[in-house]
Structure formats: C-alpha cells, structure tokens
N, C-alpha and C positions, 0 to 999 in steps of 0.2 A: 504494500500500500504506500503511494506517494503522501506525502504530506506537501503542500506547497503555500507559497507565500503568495498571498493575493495583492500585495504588493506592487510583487515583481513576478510574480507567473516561474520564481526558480525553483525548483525542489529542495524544501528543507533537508529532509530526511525519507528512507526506506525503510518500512516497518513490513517485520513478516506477518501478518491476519494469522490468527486463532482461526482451529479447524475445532470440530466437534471429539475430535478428539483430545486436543489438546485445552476444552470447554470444561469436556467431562472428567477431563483431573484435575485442574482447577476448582470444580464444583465438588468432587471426591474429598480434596484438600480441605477445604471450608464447612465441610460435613464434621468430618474427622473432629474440628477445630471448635465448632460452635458452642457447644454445651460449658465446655471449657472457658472463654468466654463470657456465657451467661453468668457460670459461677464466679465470676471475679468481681470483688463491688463495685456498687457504682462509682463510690466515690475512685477506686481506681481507674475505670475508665474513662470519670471527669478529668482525673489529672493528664492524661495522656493526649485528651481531646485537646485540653487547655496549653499542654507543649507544644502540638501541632498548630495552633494558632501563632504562640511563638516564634515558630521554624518558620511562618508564613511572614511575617513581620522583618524577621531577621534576614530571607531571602526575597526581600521585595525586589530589587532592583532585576536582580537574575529572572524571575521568576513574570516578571512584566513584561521582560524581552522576548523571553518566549510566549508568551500569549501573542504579542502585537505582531513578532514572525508569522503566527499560521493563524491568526482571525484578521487580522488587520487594522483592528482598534489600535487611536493613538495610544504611547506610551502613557502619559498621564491615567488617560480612561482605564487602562492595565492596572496602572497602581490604584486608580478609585474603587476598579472591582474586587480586588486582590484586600485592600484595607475594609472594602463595606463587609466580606466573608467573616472577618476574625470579628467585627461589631455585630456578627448573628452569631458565632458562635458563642461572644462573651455571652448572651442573652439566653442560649440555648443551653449553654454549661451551667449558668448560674440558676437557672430553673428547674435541671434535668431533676435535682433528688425530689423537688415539690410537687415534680408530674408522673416520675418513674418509678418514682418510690410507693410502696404499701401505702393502701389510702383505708382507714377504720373508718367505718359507715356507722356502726350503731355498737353500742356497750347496753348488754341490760340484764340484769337477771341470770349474771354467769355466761353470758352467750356473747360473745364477738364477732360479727362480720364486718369482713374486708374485702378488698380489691387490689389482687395481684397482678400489676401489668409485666408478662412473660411477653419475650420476644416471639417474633413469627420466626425465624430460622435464618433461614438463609437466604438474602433478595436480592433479587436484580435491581440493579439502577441503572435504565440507559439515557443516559443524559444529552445535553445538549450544549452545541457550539457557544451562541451567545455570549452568553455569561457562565463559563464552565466554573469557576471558582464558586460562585454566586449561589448556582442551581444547582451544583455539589454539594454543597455545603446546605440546601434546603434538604437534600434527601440522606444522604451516605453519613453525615455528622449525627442526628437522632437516632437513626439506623444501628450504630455504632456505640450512642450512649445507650440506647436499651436490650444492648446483650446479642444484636445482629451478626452475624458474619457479610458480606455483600460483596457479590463479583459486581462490580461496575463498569460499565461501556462506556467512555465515552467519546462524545462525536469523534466521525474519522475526522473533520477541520479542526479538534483540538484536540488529538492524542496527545501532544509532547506534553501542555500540560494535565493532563491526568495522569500520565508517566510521574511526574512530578509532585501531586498529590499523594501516589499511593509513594513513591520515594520518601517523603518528610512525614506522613503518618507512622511510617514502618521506622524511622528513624526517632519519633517521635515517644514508640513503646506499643505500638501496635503489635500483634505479637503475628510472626509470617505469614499465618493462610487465616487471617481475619477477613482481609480486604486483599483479593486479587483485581486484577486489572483485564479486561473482554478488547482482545486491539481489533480492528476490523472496520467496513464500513456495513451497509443496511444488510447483505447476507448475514454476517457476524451475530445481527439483532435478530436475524429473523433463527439462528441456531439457539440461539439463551431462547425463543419461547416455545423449543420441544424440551427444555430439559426440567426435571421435578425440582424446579424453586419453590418456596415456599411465601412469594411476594415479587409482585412487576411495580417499579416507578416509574417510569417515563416522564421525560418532557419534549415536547415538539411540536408536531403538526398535526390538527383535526385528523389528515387522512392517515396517518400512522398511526397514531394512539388507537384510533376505530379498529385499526385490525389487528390491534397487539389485546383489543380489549376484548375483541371474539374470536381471538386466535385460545386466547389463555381461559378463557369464560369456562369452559370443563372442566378445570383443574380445577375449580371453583378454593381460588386463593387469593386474594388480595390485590389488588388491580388499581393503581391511581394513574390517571392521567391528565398531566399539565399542558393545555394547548393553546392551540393562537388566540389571536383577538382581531377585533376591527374597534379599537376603543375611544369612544366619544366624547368628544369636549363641546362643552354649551357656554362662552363668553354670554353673561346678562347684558342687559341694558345701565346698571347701577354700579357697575365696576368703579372702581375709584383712580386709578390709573391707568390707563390703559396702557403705555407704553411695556409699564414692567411688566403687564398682562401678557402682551405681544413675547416679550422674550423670555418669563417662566415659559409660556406654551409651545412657541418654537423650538423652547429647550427640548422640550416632552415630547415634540414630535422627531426631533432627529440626532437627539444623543444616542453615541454608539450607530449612527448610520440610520436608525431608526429599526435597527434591529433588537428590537425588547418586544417581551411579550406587553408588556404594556403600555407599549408609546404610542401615544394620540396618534392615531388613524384616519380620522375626519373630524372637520369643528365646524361648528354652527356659531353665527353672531347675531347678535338680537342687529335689526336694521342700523336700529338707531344711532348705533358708535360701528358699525361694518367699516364703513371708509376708514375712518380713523385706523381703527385694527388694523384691517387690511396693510394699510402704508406704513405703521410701525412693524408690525409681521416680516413685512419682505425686504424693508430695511434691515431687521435683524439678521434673517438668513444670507443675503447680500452681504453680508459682513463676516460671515464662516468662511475660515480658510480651511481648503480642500487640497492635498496636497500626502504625500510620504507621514504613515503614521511618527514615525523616529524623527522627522522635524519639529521642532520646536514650534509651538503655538496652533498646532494645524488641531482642527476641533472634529474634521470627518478624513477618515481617511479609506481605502479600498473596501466594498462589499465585501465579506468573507466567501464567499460564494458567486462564480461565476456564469451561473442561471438564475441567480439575483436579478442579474445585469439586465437579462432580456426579460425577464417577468416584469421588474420596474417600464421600461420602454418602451414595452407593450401595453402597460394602463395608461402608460402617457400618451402615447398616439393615438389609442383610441378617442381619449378623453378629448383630447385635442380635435380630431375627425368630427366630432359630436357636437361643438360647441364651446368647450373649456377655453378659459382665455389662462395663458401661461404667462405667471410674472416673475419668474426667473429660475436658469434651471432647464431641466427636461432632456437633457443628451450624455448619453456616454463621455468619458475622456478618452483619446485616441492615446493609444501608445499601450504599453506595459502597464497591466493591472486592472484591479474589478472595479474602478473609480467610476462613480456617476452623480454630477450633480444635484444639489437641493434644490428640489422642485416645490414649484408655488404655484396649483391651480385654483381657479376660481369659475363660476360657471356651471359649474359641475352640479350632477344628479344622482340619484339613486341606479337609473340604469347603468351607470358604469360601472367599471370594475375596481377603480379608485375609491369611489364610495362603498362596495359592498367586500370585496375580496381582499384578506388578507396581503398587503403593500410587501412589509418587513425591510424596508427601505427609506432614502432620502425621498421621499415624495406627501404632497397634504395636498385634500382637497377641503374648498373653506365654502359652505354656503350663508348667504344671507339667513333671518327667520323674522317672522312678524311678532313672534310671541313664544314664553313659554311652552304655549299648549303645541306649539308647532317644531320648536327644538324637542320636547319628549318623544314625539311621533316618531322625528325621523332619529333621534340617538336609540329609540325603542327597535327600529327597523333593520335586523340585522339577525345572524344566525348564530351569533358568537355569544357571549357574557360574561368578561372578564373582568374589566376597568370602566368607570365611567365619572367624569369632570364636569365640576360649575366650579363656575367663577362668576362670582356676585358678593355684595356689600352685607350680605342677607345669609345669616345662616339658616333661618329658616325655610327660607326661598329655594336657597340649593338643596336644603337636607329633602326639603316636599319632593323635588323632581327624581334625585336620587335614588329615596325607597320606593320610587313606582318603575323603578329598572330593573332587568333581570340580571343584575351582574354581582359577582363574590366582592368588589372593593369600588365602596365610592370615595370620590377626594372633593372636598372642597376647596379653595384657591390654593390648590397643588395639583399635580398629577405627576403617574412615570415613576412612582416610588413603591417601594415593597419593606417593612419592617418586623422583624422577628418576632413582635408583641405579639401582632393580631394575625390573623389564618389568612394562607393566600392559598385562592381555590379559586376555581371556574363553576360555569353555570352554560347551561348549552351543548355549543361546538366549543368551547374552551374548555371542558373539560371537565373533571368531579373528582373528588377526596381533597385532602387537607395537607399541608405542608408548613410550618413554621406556626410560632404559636404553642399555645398548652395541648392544641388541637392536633397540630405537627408531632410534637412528639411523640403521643400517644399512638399517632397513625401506622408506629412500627412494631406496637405492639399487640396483643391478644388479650385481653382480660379473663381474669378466673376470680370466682366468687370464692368465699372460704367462708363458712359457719362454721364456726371454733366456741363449742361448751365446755366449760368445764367440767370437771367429775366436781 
C-alpha cells in the first residue's frame, strides 16, 4: 500500500496490507490478552492512558509532521489536533473511575445492588483520515480505559500516524497485544467484518457504515457508526456583529479544508443583514492563504484525497450551470497536489448537490430566508443529522429552532466544535450510538446487575 502526500503526489512510504491471515493472529493475540487486561485496575490503566497523553505532548512537533505529510492539513492545524486529543483524554481519564467504576443503586435491608460495567472484549475500531488523533482518541482511548483489547484500522491516508499511536501507547505501558494495528485500505475493513469481534466502531461515510452495519447485524454485537453531515447554519436577523459572525462561520465552514464531520455545509441569512454577511463572508475567505501545508501562515492547504478534487468540481459546475452566482473560488490548482480553492456560492437551491450532498471540502452555499419559519424548513431538509447552528442575540430564539431539528449537537453562536463533556452522536444518515461523554464511555462496555444479600 502507497501512502502518499497530497501535497506533492510523492510516495511517502510502502506499507505491506494485512491479509486475513495475518488479521486472524492479531485477533488470536488480543484474545489470548484481554481478560488479563480487564483484570488490571483501573486506576492502572488511567495511569498508562495519562503517559500516553504525555508521549503525545512530548512528541508534538515529530508527530505533526507526519500527519501534515499524508493528510495535508497545515502544520499548525496538526498541532491543534494533536493538542485538542490529550484535552479529551484529560476529561476522559479524569472521569473514567466515576463512569467505569461499580455504580451501588440501592442498600436496604441487607441487600445491595449494583452495576458492573465489564468490557465487551475485543473491538474493532476502523477509523478515519480526518482527524485521526481526534476520532482515535473518541473510540480506542474508553475502549482501552474499560478493560478492551482493540485491533484498530486506520485510514489507508493516515496509517503512518496510527503507526504512531499504537508506537507511544505501547511505549506508554500498554502491554503488546492490547492494541494491534489493521494496515490496509477498504478490502482490509471489509476482512475485520468476517472475523468474531466482539464490537465495530466506525467513522466515515453514510454508504460504508450502512454496510459495515448489515454486514455485522448477525453477529448481533455492538455496532456504532459515526457518519457524515450536511450541517446547517441559520445567521438571525439580530446578530450583533456581523463581521465577527462572517468569520466564526467561514471559520466553521473551511477549517481543515472543510473536511470535518461537522463543518457548516450550507447557511441561510435572514434577508435583512444577507448583503452585509455576504461581503464580510467573502472578504474573509479572500483573505485565506492557500498554499504548501509546511509554509508558514497558509490556513488551507491540499485535499487529503484526490477524488475530493473532482466531487468538489463537480457540485460546482453544476451549481454554476443552474444559476449559482460564484464569488470567489470554484477551480482546481494546476500543478502538483489535491489543492482547490475556497468556494463562495450564492444562488443556490435545494436541487443541487451543494445544498443536499455531502461537500467534505472548501466549498459553501449561502441562501437568503425571509424568516425563521423558512430557515427551519430548509436546515430541517436534508437526510443527515448531525450538527446544527444559530446565530442570534437570543438565546431563546436559537435554542426554539434548535430543539425542533433532528440532529445529536446544537450550537449556539459557535459551530465546528466537539467537547468530551457532552455525547457526540448522529441522528439519520449521520449515524447512531455514542462516543465521548459519560455516555462515551460506557459505550464500550456491557453492564451486569449484581443482587448481593447478605447471610
């Protein structure tokens, strides 16, 4: 398997893919090993999570460069991801014995029942390019504080680091066949769902998770999948600045390329302030520099993927064919690399595929709306349910539109952000179960009642 730099189109490195045999003694390995594991306390497996966070810290700079070699996120954005991992797992370490631990439900009468959370066994976690530190660390880190053993895959565009991951875990006090490593790209994934895990996590795409969810559905074991979004921002009429408005939200639509599962996808502006928006919007984006992730100041740099390139190109021309009026933006770079400009359409409607389909790129479409009742309509019209934004003076205002959406995280004048407190989950085509949170952690495990009387 090539690994390559989307960059520069050079070959990083040659990785030899896992064959199902070489799956099934990996999977043999972490059998062997599990139990063992479980019986180690928690508190020792917090300490070892908490060195690995360490090691993460301690190896920033090295460990940045290789992310920004094979995704193409600038260096900085590396290090933003690299630093936000070890601020979910402080949260996730510091919680683990409140969530993992024996929970006593009732005392009466000589009788005590509790709540044992036992691990599921052994799981797979096939993760994703993105944010590989980020969405690592939502699955394989709880996995691992409640007694898991976990083969992990992840993406073929970001083996080297998850090489890297299971390298400073295992240096960390992981102890060898806790956490193996699945190298491979989608055959790889499609071998981990004939073999008897005891747990699939996935993150990706609507159409893969679908089939990884009724590939595995007879085994009838534990099944989460994290998928896309089309997620919606409604700018009010009442906004108080609009400019800053303009450049949180631009931020939300194209940090990291616009590759996050929760970056604004389409926005809606109440009429009344659109012009204004609009020309602070495209000002902002007009002012991103586009260029070699490893330069200094550059804020986008290559697609990680180069059928990005023509999926983005493709909604644009449409849109464009259709009506869209383009305000900056909309083409390819010529030369070396998946680089494609921040796109600013306006114009635009529902029949396109900018409004309805999954972007995962520099591209926004922005419509006008006359009113609240007509921004919920069209943020409500969509197949996904992941994220969804207001931005308004009113928290009432937003909070109303908000709980009448079908989506797992509303944000009020934020968007584009994910925090360890509270559960990040989908709703939809985006997906179902639970990942970060009290809600997270527990995700990896099985509960058992215990009635304990005394004599």
């Amino acid at each position: 398997m090539q690994v390559i730099n989307p960059a520069t189109e050079e070959i990083l490195h040659d990785l030899v893919e896992d064959t199902m045999e070489s799956l099934a003694k990996k999977l043999h390995k972490l059998q062997a090993a599990q139990y063992g594991w479980q019986q180690a306390t928690l508190e020792s497996r917090i300490n070892i999570i908490r060195k690995y966070a360490i090691l993460l810290e301690e190896n920033l700079e090295g460990l940045a460069a290789i992310l920004t070699s094979e995704v193409g996120k600038p260096l900085q954005q590396s290090r933003n991801e690299i630093n936000g991992a070890r601020t979910r797992i402080q949260w996730l370490t510091d919680h683990a014995e409140q969530y993992l631990g024996d929970e006593v439900m009732t005392r009466s009468a000589g009788m005590e029942e509790k709540i044992s959370y036992e691990p599921l066994g052994v799981v797979a976690n096939i993760s994703a390019w993105n944010y590989p530190y980020l969405v690592g660390t939502n699955v394989f880190i709880p996995a691992l504080l409640a007694g898991n053993c976990v083969l992990y895959k992840p993406s073929e565009y970001s083996t080297l680091s998850g090489l890297q991951m299971e390298r400073l875990l295992k240096l960390a006090g992981i102890p060898a066949d806790i956490f193996h490593v699945a190298i491979g790209a989608r055959e790889v994934g499609e071998l981990l769902l004939d073999l008897p895990l005891d747990g699939y996590f996935f993150t990706g795409s609507f159409k893969t998770g679908k089939h990884i969810y009724e590939k595995v559905a007879p085994k009838m074991v534990p099944c989460q999948c994290e998928l896309g979004g089309k997620d919606p921002l409604y700018v009010a009429d009442d906004v108080a600045d609009i400019k800053a408005v303009a450049a949180a939200t631009a931020d939300g639509a194209f940090y990291n390329n616009g590759q996050s599962c929760c970056a604004v996808e389409r926005i809606y502006v109440h009429q009344d302030v659109f012009d204004q928006y609009l020309t602070e919007f495209v000002n902002e984006v007009k002012a991103y520099k586009l260029g070699p992730p490893t330069q200094d100041g550059v804020y986008l740099g290559p697609l990680t993927r180069k059928d990005q390139v023509d999926l983005i190109e493709e909604q644009v021309d449409e849109a464009v064919k259709y009506g869209a009026t383009l305000h900056t933006g909309g083409k390819r770079l010529e030369g070396k690399g998946y680089y494609f400009e921040p796109t600013v359409l306006t114009g635009v409607n529902h029949s396109m595929g900018v409004m309805q389909d999954e972007s995962f790129g520099p591209v926004i479409g922005i419509m006008s709306v006359k009113d609240d009742a007509e921004a919920l309509q069209l943020m409500a019209d969509t197949p996904y349910g992941l994220t969804a934004s207001v931005y308004s003076s009113s928290q009432e205002r937003a909070e109303g539109i908000l709980r009448k959406l079908n989506v797992g995280t509303g944000y009020w004048n934020c968007c584009d952000r994910v925090s360890a407190a509270v559960p990040w989950s989908g709703r939809k085509h985006s997906g179902f179960g639970v990942t970060l949170s009290r809600a997270g952690l527990r995700a990896f495990t099985k509960p058992k009642a215990f009635h304990l009387k005394s004599s």
